[in-house]
C-alpha positions in Angstrom: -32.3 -1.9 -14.9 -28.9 -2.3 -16.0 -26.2 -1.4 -13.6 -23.7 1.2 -14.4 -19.9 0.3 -14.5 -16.9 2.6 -13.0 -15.5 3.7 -15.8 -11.4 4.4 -16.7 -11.4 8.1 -15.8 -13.5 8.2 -12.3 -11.7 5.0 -11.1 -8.1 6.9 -12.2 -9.4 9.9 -10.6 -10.3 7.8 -7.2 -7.1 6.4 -7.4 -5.1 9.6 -7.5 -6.9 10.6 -4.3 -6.2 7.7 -2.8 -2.6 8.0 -3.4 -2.9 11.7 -2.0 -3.8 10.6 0.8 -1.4 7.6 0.9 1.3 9.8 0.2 0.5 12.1 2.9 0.1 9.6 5.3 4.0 8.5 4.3 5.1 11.9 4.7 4.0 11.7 8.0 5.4 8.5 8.9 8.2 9.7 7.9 8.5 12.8 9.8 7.7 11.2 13.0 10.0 8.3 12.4 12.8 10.7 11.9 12.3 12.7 15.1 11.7 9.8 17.0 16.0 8.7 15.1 16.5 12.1 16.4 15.4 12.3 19.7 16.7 8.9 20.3 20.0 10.4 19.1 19.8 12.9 21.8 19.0 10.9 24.7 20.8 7.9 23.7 24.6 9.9 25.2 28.0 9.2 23.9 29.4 6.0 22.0 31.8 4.0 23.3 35.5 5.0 22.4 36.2 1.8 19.7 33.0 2.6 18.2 33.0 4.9 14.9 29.8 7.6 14.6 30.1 7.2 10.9 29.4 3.8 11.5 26.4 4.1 13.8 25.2 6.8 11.3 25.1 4.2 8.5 23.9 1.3 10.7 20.5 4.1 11.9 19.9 4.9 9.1 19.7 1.7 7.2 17.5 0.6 10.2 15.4 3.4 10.2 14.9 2.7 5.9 13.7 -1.1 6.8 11.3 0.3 8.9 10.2 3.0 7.2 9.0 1.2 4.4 7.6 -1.8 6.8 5.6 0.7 8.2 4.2 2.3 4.1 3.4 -1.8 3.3 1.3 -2.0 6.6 -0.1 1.0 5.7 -0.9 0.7 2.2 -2.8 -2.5 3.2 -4.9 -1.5 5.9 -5.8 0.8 3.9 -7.4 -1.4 0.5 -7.7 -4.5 2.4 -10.0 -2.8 5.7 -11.7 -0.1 3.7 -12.5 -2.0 0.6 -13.4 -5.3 2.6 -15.4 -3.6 5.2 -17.2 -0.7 3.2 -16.3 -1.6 -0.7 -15.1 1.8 -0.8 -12.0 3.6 -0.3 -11.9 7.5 0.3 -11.1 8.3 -3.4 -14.0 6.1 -3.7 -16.5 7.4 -2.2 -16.3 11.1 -3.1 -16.7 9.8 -6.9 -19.7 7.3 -6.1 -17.9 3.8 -6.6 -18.1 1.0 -5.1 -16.1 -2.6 -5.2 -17.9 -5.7 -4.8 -18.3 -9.1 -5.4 -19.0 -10.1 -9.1 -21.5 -13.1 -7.6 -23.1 -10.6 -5.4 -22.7 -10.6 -1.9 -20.9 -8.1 0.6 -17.3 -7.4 0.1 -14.6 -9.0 2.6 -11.2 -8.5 3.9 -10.0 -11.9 1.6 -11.5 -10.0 -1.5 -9.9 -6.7 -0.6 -6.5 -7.9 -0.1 -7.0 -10.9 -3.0 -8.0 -7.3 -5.2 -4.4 -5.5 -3.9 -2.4 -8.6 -4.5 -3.7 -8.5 -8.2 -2.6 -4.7 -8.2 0.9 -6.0 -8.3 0.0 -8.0 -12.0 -1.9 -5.2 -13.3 0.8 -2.8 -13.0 3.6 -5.6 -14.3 3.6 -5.4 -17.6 3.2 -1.4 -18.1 0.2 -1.0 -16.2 -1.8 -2.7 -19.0 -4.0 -4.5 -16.5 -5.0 -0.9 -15.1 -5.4 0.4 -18.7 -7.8 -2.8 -19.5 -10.5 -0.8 -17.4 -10.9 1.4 -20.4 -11.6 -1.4 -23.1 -13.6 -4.0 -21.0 -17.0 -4.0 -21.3 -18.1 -4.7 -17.2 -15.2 -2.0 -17.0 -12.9 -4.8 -14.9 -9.0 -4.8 -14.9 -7.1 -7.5 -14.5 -6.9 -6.9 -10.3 -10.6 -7.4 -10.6 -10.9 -10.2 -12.9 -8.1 -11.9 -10.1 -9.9 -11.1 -7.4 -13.6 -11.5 -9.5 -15.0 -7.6 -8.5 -16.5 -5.0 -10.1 -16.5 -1.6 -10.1 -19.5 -0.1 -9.8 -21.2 3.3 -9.9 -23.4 4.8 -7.2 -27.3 6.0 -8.6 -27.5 9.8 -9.4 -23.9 10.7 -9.7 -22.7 12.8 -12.5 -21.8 11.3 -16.0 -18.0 11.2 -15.6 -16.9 8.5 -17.9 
């Protein structure tokens, strides 16, 4: 039996979910970091006198920026390095019947995953040509999965969604 490759438009669509739920995730980072900046505002009191509020302003917000987008990166890989490497799937996955794994065979791990996310960063370099690859390759492989040597591949009985 010949096994069935994730193809360009279900992986794109998985993707998009994934990013969804990414992005909401940030939104809510974001909220809560700001009323924590907020709240800290409130009970932190007064400045001193030689102090300037505009500059405090600045300095916060700078602050809160850094770790703002510390806290998306952690996010972002938790979330392909400990779903892919412990399940082979993320949430977009699942609901459209992929699964990442090991080109040699084997179970999918936490190295692979975040060796796969790493590769992300080439694949979308240069025009997001190694994403686009997916659609001409015959194992169906971009260039984040010939990096981190995966595949892409398709659960039995789902629909035939290219």
């Amino acid at each position: 039996m010949t096994e069935s490759y994730g193809g360009f438009w279900r992986r794109s669509i998985a993707f998009f979910i994934d990013q969804v739920v990414l992005g909401i995730t940030y939104v809510l980072l974001l909220f809560a970091g700001g009323l924590s900046h907020v709240l800290g505002k409130i009970a932190g009191g007064g400045l001193p006198p030689d102090v300037s509020p505009d500059a405090v302003s600045t300095a916060a917000a700078v602050d809160f920026l850094y770790l703002y987008l510390a806290a998306v990166l952690v996010v972002t890989v938790l979330y392909y390095t400990c779903l892919a490497g412990e399940a082979g799937q993320t949430p977009g996955k699942m609901l459209l019947g992929l699964r990442v794994r090991p080109e040699a065979g084997g179970a999918m791990t936490f190295g692979i995953a975040l060796l796969r996310l790493t590769g992300y960063l080439v694949s979308g370099a240069l025009f997001y040509l190694g994403f686009l690859w997916v659609a001409f390759d015959p194992r169906r492989q971009g260039w984040h999965d010939k990096i981190a040597g995966t595949v892409v591949t398709r659960n039995r009985g789902d629909a035939d969604l290219p």
